[in-house]
C-alpha positions as CSV (number, residue, x, y, z in Angstrom):
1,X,11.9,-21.7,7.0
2,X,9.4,-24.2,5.6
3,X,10.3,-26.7,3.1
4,X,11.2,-26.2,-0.5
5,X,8.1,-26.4,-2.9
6,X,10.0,-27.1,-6.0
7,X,8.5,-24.0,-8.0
8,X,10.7,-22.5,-10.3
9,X,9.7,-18.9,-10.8
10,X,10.7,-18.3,-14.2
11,X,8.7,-21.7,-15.5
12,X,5.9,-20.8,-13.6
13,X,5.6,-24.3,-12.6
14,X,6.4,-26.6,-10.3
15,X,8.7,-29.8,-10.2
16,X,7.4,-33.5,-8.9
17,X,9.2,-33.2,-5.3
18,X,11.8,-31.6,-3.0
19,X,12.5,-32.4,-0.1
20,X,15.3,-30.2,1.0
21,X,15.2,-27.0,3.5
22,X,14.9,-23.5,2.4
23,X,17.4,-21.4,2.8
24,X,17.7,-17.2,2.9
25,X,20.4,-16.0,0.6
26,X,20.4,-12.6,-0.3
27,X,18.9,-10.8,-3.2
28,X,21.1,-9.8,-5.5
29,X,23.7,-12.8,-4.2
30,X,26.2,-13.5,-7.2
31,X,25.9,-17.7,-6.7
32,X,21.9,-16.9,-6.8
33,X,22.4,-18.7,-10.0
34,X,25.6,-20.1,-12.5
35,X,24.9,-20.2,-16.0
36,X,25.8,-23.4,-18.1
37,X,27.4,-23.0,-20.7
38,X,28.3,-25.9,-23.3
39,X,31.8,-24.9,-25.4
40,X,32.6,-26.9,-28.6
41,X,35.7,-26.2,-30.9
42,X,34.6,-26.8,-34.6
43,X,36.7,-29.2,-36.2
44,X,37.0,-30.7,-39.4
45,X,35.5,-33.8,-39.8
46,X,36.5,-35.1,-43.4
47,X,39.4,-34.0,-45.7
48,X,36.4,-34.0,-48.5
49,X,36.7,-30.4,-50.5
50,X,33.3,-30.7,-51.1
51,X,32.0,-32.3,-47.7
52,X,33.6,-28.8,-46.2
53,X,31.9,-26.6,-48.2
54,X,28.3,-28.3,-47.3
55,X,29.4,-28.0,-43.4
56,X,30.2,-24.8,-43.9
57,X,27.4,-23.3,-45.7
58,X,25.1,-25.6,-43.7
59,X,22.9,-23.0,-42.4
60,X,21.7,-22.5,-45.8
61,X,21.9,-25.8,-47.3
62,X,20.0,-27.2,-44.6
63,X,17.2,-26.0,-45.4
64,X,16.4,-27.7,-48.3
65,X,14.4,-30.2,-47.9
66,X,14.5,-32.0,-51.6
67,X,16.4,-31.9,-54.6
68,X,14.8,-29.3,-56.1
69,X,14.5,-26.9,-53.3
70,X,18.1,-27.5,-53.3
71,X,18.8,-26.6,-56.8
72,X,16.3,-23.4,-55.9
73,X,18.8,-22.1,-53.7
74,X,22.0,-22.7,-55.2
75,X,20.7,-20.9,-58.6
76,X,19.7,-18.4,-56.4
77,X,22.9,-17.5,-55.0
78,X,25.0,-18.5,-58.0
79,X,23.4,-15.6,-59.7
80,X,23.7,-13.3,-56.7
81,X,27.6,-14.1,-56.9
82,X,27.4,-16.1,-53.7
83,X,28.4,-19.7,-52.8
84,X,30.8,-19.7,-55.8
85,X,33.1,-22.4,-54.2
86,X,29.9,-24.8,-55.0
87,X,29.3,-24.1,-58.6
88,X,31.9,-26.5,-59.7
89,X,30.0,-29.2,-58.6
90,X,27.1,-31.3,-59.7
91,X,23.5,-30.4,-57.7
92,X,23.3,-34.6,-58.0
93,X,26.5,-34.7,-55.4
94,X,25.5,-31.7,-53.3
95,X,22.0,-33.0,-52.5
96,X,23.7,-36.1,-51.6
97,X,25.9,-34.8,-49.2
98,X,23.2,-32.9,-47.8
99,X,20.5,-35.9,-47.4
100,X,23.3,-38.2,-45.5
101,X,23.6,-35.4,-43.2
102,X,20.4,-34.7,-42.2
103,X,20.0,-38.1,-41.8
104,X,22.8,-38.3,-39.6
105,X,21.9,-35.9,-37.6
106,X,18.4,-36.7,-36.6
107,X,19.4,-40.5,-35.8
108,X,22.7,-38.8,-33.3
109,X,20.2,-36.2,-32.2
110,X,20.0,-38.1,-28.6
111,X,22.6,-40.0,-28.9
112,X,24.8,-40.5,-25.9
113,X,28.2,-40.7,-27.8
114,X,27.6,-37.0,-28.9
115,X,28.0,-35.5,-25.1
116,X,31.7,-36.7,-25.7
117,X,33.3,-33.4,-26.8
118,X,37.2,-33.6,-26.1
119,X,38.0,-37.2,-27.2
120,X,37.0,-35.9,-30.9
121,X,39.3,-33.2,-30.4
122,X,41.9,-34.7,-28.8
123,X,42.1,-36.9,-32.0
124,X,42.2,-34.2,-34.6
125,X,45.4,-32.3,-32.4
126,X,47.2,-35.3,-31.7
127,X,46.9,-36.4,-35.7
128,X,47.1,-32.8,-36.7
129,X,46.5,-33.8,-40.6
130,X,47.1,-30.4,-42.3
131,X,44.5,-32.2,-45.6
132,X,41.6,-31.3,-42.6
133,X,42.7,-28.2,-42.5
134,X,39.3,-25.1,-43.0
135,X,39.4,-21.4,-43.3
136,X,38.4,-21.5,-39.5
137,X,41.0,-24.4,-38.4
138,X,44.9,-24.3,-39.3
139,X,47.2,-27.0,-38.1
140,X,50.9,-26.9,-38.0
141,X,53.0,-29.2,-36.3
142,X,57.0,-28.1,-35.1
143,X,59.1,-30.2,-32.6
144,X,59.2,-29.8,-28.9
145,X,61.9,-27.7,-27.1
146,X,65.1,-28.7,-27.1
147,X,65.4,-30.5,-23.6
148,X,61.7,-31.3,-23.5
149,X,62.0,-34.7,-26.2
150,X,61.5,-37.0,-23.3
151,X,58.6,-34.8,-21.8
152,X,56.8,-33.7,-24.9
153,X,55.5,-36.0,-28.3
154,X,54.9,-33.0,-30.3
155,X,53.8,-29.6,-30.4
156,X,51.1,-28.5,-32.7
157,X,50.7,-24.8,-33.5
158,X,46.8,-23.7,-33.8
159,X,46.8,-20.6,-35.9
160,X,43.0,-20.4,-36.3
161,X,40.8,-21.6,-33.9
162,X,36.4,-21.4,-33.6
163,X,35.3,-22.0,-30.5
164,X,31.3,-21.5,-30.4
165,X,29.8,-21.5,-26.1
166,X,25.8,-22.2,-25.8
167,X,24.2,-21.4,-23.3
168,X,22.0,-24.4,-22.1
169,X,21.3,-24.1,-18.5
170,X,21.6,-23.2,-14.9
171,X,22.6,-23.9,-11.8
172,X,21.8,-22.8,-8.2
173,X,23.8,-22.5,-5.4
174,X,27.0,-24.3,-6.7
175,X,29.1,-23.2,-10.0
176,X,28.5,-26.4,-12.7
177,X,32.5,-26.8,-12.1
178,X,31.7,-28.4,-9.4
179,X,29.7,-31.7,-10.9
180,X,31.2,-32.0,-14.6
181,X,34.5,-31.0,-17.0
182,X,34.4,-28.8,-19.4
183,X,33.0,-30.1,-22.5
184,X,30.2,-32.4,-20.6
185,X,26.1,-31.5,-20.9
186,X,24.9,-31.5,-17.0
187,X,21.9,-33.7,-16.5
188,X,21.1,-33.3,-12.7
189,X,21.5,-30.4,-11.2
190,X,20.4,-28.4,-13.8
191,X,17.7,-26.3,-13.8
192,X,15.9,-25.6,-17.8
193,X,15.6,-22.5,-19.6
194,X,12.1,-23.2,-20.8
195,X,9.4,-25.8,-20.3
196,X,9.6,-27.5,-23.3
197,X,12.6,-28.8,-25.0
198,X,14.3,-25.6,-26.5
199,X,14.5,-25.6,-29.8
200,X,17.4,-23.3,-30.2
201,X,20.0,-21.6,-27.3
202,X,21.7,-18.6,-27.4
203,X,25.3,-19.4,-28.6
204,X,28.6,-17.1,-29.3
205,X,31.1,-17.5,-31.9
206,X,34.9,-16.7,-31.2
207,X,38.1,-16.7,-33.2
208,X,41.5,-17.2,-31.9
209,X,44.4,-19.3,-31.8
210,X,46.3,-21.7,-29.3
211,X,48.9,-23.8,-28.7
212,X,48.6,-27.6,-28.2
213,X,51.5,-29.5,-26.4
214,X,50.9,-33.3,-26.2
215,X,52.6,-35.2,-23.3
216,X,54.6,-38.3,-24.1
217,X,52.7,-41.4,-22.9
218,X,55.6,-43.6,-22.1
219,X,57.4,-41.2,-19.7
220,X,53.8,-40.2,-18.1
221,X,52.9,-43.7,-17.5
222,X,56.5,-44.5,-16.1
223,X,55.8,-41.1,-14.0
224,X,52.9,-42.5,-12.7
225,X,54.3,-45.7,-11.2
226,X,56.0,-44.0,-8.0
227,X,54.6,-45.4,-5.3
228,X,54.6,-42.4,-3.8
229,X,52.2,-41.2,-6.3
230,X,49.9,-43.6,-6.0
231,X,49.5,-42.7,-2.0
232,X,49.1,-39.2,-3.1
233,X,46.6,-40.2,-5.6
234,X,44.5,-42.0,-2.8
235,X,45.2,-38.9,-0.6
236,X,43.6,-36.8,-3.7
237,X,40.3,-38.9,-3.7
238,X,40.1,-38.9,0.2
239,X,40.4,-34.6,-0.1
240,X,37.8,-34.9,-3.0
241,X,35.2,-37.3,-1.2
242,X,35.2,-35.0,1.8
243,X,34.5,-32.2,-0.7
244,X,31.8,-33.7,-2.2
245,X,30.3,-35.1,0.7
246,X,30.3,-31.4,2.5
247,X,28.2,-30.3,-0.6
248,X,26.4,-33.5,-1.0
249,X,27.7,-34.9,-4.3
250,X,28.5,-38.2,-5.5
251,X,32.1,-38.6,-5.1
252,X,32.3,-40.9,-8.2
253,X,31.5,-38.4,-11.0
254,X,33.5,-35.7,-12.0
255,X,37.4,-37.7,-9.9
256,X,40.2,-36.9,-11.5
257,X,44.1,-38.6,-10.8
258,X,47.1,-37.5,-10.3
259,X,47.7,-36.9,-14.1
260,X,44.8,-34.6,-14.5
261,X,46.6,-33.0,-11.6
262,X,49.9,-32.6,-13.6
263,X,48.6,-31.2,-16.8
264,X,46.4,-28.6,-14.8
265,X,49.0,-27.2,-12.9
266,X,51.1,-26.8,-16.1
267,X,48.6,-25.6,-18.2
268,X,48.0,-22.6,-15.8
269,X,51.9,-22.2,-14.6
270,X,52.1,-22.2,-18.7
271,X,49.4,-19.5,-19.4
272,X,50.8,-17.4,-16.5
273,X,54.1,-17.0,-18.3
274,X,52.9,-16.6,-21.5
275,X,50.3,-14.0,-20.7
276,X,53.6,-11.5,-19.3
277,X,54.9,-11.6,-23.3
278,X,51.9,-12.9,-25.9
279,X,50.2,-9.7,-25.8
280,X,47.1,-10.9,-24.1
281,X,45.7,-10.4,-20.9
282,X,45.6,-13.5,-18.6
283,X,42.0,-13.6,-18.5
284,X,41.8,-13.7,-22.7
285,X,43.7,-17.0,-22.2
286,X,41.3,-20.3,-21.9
287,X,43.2,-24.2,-21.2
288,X,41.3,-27.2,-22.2
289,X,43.0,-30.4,-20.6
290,X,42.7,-33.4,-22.2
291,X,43.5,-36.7,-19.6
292,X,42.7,-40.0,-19.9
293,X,44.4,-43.2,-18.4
294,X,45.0,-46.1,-21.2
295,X,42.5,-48.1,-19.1
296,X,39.9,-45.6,-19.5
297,X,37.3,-46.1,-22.3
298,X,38.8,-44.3,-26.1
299,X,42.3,-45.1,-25.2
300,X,45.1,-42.7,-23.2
301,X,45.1,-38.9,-23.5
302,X,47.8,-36.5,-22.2
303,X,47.6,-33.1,-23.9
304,X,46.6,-29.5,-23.1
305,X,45.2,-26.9,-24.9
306,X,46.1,-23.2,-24.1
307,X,43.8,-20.6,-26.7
308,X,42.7,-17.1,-26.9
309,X,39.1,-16.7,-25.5
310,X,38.5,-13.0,-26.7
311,X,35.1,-12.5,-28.2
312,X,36.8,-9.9,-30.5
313,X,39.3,-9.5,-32.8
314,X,41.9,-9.6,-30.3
315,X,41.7,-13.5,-30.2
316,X,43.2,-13.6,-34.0
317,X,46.5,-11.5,-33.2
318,X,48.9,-14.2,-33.7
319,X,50.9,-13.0,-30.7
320,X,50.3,-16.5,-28.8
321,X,51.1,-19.0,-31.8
322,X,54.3,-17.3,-32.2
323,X,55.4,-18.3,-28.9
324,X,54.9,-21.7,-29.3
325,X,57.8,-21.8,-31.7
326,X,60.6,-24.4,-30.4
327,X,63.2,-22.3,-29.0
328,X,60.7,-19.8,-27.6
329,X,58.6,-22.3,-25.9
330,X,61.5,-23.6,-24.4
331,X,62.1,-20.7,-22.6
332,X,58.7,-20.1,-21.9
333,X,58.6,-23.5,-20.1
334,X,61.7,-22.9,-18.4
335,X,60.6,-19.9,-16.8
336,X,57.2,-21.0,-16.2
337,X,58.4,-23.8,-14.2
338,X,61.4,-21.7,-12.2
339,X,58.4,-19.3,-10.9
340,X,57.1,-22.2,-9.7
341,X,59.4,-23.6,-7.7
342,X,59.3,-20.9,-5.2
343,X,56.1,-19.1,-4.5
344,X,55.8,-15.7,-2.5
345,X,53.9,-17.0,-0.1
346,X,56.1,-19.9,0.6
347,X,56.2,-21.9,3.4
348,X,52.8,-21.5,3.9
349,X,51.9,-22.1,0.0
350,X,54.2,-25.8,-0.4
351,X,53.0,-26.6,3.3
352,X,49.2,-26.1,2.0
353,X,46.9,-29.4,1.6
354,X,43.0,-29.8,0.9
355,X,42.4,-31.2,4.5
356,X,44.0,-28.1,6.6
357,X,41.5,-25.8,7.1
358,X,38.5,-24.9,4.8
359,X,37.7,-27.9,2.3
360,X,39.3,-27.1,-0.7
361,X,41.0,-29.3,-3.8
362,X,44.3,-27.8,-4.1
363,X,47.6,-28.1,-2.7
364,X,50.8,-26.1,-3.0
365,X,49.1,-23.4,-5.6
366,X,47.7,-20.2,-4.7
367,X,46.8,-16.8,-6.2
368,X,50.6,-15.8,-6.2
369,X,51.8,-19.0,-8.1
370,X,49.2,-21.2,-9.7
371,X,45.7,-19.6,-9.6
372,X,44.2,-18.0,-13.0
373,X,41.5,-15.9,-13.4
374,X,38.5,-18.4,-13.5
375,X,36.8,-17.6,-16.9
376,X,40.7,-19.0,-17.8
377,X,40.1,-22.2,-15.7
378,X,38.3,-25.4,-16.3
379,X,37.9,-26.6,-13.1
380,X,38.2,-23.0,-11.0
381,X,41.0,-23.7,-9.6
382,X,40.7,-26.7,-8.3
383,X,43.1,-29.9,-8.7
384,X,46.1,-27.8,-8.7
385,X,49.6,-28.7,-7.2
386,X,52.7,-26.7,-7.7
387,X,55.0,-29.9,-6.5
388,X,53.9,-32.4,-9.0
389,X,55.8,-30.5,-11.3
390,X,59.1,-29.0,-10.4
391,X,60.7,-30.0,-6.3
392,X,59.5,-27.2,-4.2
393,X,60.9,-26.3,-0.8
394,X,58.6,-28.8,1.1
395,X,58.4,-32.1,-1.7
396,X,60.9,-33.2,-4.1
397,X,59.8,-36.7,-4.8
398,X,56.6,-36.3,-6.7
399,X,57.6,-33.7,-9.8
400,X,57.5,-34.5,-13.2
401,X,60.1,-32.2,-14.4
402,X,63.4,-32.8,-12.2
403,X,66.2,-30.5,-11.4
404,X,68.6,-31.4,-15.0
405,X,66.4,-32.3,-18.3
406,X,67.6,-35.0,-19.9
């Protein structure tokens, strides 16, 4: 085969250089190509009655690009019965709101800080102000199980949830799980949908509902200072260098520690459970992890997210915010994490590590115990390990959650 030209077919054009060998693959191959898709909850960014109502009519407000184009449009719709939220306030204070925003947003248009999408999230859950609640975004925050005080700051019940997906991109070869988390824009790697800068993407809206659980930072951090983790840790970065390197990736982006490790593999031992009694299907169920050392850049972040993903009205049911209830999600965490102290296809699951065999990223997990269905998964199923949370028949030293809750 000769080498690769660095034509992309649908562009009709061809890149500066390649210098890497052609390959055959078949035709209708499935990892021909991967789509990249960028998913953003919409969340409340002011308490403001009135800065809500611009957001949320922005599409038409937008638009207007003075005063009285402005006062055009809301006459317009006043007297079609629309918009009527805005009629008790001033045009003066509307186009206000509006300019600042559209100046805002062509001065963040490239800005760097807005390819952060979880550390604004994190800090509307963690907060969970119920003044920033939105028709599309409902707070409520209940305490943690009983037995789970030590383990768990707080519990915060999502009864309505937007998630929008855009589609922005795509890859070749290799699925964009394995270069960034969810919630990053790819740079390399990633082939364009068009030769110029797209002015719009193809995006989908969905509805749901989740349930966040925030870890408690004291007894993560304590957690974290077994030695024995730390070699594990170092063993974890070994198993995802040699991954990379097999694939020809730089090992530095897209690492994750023993902590992202933890709040993976409960996440999914979580949405396992709760997919036998919500009333969803497990692959209707979506996690969003949020981990982030106190040395890391924004602060320390321990907290998962666990939401409906249903493009339809299923995602609004309420079955899955009713389980996240105190005494229900006790249980639900109890028997999530007694499944996982023995898998069926134990010893050979618990005896399992990333450098036996094919190069993989996970340890004792496995489509019996840990694995999700990967429109459910983040990372598709990678960084998984059934021992860093409960003792299982091979490793009682590195779990989280010991034999007696305290």
């Amino acid at each position: 085969m000769p080498r690769c030209r660095a034509r992309h077919p649908h562009l009709r054009n061809f890149d500066d250089s390649c210098d890497e060998q052609m390959k055959t693959i078949l035709l209708g191959a499935s990892n021909s190509w991967f789509p990249i898709t960028l998913s953003a909850l919409s969340i409340p960014i002011t308490s403001n009655q009135l800065e809500q109502l611009v957001n949320q009519n922005w599409t038409i407000l937008g638009k207007a690009s003075n005063f009285s184009a402005l006062d055009a449009v809301l006459q317009a719709f006043f007297a079609m019965g629309q918009l009527q939220e805005l009629s008790k306030y001033t045009t003066d204070k509307i186009w206000s709101l509006v300019e600042q925003k559209q100046l805002q947003q062509q001065s963040n248009f490239d800005d760097e800080s807005v390819r952060d999408l979880k550390t604004p999230e994190w800090q509307i859950f963690s907060a969970a102000d119920p003044n920033l609640n939105t028709p599309d975004f409902q707070l409520r925050t209940v305490n943690p199980p009983s037995g789970y005080e030590n383990y768990f700051s707080q519990v915060v019940l999502v009864e309505r949830l937007r998630e929008v997906r855009a589609l922005i991109g795509f890859t070749r070869i290799q699925s964009p799980g394995d270069f960034i988390d969810s919630g990053e824009i790819l740079t390399e790697h990633r082939v364009p949908l068009s030769r110029s800068k797209p002015k719009w993407v193809l995006a989908s809206e969905v509805k749901g509902e989740g349930i966040f659980i925030q870890f408690k930072e004291t007894t993560l951090h304590q957690w974290e200072q077994n030695q024995l983790l730390q070699d594990y840790e170092r063993q974890a970065f070994d198993a995802h260098k040699k991954w990379c390197n097999v694939r020809s990736l730089d090992p530095d982006k897209g690492k994750f520690g023993v902590r992202y490790i933890l709040l993976h593999s409960f996440a999914h031992a979580l949405m396992r459970q709760m997919a036998l009694e919500c009333g969803y299907n497990a692959a209707s169920l979506k996690e969003r992890i949020y981990s982030k050392r106190p040395e890391d850049e924004g602060g320390p972040m321990a907290g998962i997210l666990i939401y409906t993903a249903a493009p339809d009205s299923e995602g609004t049911l309420g079955g899955l915010v009713s389980l996240g209830e105190p005494k229900i999600l006790g249980y639900h965490i109890d028997q999530a994490l007694e499944q996982m102290r023995l898998c069926a296809s134990d010893p050979l699951c618990a005896e399992h590590t990333p450098f036996k065999g094919a190069t993989s990223l996970h340890w004792a997990a496995c489509h019996a115990c840990l694995f999700s269905p990967e429109t459910s998964c983040e990372r598709g199923n990678k960084y998984l390990d059934r021992a860093v949370l409960i003792p299982t028949v091979l490793s009682a030293d590195l779990a989280f959650f010991p034999e007696e809750k305290t």
